[in-house]
N, C-alpha and C positions, 0 to 999 in steps of 0.2 A: 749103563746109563742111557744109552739111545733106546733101548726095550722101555724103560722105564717113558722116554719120550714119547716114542710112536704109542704106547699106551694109553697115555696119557690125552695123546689128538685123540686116539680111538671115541676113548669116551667121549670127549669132548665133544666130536662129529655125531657119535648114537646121541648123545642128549639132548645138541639144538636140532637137529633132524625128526628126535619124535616133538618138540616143540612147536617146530613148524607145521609138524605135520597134525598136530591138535588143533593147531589154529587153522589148519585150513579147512579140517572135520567140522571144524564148527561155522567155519566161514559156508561150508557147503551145507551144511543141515538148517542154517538161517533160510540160506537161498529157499531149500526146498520147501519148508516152511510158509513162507513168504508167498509162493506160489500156488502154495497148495492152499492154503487161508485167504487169498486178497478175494476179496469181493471182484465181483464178473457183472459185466452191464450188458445184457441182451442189446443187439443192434436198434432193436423196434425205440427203445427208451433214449439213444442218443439221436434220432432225427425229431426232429417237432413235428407233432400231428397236422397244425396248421399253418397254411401260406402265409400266415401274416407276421410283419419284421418287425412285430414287438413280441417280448418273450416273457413268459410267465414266470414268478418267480419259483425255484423250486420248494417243496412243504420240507426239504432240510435248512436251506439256505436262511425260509421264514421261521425254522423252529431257532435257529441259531440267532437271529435278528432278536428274537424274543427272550433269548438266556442271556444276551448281551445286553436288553434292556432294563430284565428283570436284575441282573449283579448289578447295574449304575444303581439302579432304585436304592436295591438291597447296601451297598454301599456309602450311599448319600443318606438314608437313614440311619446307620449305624453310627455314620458321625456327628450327625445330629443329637444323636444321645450319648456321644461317650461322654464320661466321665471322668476323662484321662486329664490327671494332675502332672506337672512340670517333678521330675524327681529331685529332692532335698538332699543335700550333703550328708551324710549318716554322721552320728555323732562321733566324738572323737573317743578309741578305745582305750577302757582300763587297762592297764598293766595287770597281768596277773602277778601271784607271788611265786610262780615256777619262772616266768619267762625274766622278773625281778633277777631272780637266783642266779640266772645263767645267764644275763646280760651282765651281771657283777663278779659274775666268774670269768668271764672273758676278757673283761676292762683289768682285772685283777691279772689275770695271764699276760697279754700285755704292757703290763709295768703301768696303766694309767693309776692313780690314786685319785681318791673322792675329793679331793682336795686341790687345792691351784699353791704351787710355793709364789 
């Protein structure tokens, strides 16, 4: 019975052990990823060229200004033209003669009758 225990932990230890240790394989291959992929900014492009204390906007900042404008545009037109109706209650459904059958087969099982005494 105790073989059977310590067995039992064994495995139990080998299995969250490679578990952990998958997650950390991948915790580690993000990292290296991460660092091998990020974009790198030469020194010369983080000081400003010139002395003066107003700063230029950067052409990412203005391309983003301008996807930002262009989705309100794009936005504010499309709801101008929708077309969109309020949804109506869907009519009320026929009984087929299957689902008839077997809701009469049921009433019938439990002792209800078509009838009121």
């Amino acid at each position: 019975m105790t073989t059977n225990l310590l067995l039992s932990l064994q495995i139990t230890a080998l299995g969250m052990g490679l578990v952990f240790g998958a997650i950390l394989l991948l915790w580690l291959m993000m990292v290296v990823l991460t660092a091998v992929t990020a974009d790198k900014e030469s020194p010369a492009e983080e000081t400003p060229a010139s002395d003066s204390p107003e700063v230029a906007p950067t052409p990412q900042a203005d391309s983003k200004l301008q996807v930002a404008l262009l989705a309100v545009a794009m936005a504010l037109a499309e709801q101008s033209n929708s077309s969109a109706n309020p949804l109506t209650e869907p009519p009320t459904t026929i009984v087929s003669a299957w689902q008839l059958g077997m809701r009469t087969r049921q009433m019938s099982e439990k002792g209800h009758s078509g009838r009121h005494r």
